[in-house]
C-alpha positions in Angstrom: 234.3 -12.1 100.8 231.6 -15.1 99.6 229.3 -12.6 98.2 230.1 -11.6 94.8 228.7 -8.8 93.0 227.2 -9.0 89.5 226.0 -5.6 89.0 228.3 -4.8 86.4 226.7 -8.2 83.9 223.3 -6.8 84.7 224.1 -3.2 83.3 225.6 -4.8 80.9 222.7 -7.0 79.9 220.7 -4.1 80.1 222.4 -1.2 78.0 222.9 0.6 80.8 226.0 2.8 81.7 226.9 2.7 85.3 226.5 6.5 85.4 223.2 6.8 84.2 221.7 4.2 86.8 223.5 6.2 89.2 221.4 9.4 88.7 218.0 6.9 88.5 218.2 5.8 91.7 219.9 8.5 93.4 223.3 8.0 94.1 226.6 9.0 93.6 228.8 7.3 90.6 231.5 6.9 92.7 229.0 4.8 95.4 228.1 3.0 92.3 231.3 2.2 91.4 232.5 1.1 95.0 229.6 -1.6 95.3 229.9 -2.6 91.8 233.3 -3.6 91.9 232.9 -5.3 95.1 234.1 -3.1 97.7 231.2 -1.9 99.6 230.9 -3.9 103.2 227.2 -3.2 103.1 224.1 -2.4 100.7 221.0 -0.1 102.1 217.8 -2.3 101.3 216.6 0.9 99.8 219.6 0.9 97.4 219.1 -2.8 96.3 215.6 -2.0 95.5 216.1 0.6 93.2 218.5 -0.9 91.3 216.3 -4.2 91.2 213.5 -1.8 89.9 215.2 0.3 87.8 216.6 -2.8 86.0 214.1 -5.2 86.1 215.7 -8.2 88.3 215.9 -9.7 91.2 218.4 -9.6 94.1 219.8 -13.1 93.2 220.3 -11.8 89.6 223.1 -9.4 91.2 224.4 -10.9 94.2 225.9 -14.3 94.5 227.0 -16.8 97.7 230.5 -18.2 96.3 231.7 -20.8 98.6 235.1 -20.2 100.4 237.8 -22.6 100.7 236.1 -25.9 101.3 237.0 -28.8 103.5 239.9 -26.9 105.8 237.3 -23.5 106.4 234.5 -26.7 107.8 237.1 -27.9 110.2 238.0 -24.5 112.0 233.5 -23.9 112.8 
């Protein structure tokens, strides 16, 4: 997937543990756990909000557009 997650470098930046954001904004660790590692297919708006809020940053600071592939992903659009 071309998004990449950097939740886990903002708690870290923050001296935050994973499980204590959780409980701030209102969800499960385990929810935490699946969008910080990257799994998640989707984020609620809500979600992203509160974790912006609660730590202080923006949306770009935790999610990140990597480029896939290159040249040979242009030529199949």
């Amino acid at each position: 997937m071309p998004i990449r997650i950097n939740l886990d470098v903002m708690l870290a930046r923050r001296k935050i543990k994973s499980y204590e954001l959780a409980a701030k904004i209102g969800i499960t660790p385990q929810n935490l756990s699946i969008l910080k590692t990257g799994k998640a297919r989707a984020i609620r708006m809500e979600t992203l909000a509160a974790i912006c809020r609660h730590l202080q940053c923006q949306p770009a600071d935790i999610l990140e557009y990597i480029e896939e592939g290159g040249e040979e992903d242009e030529e199949k659009d």
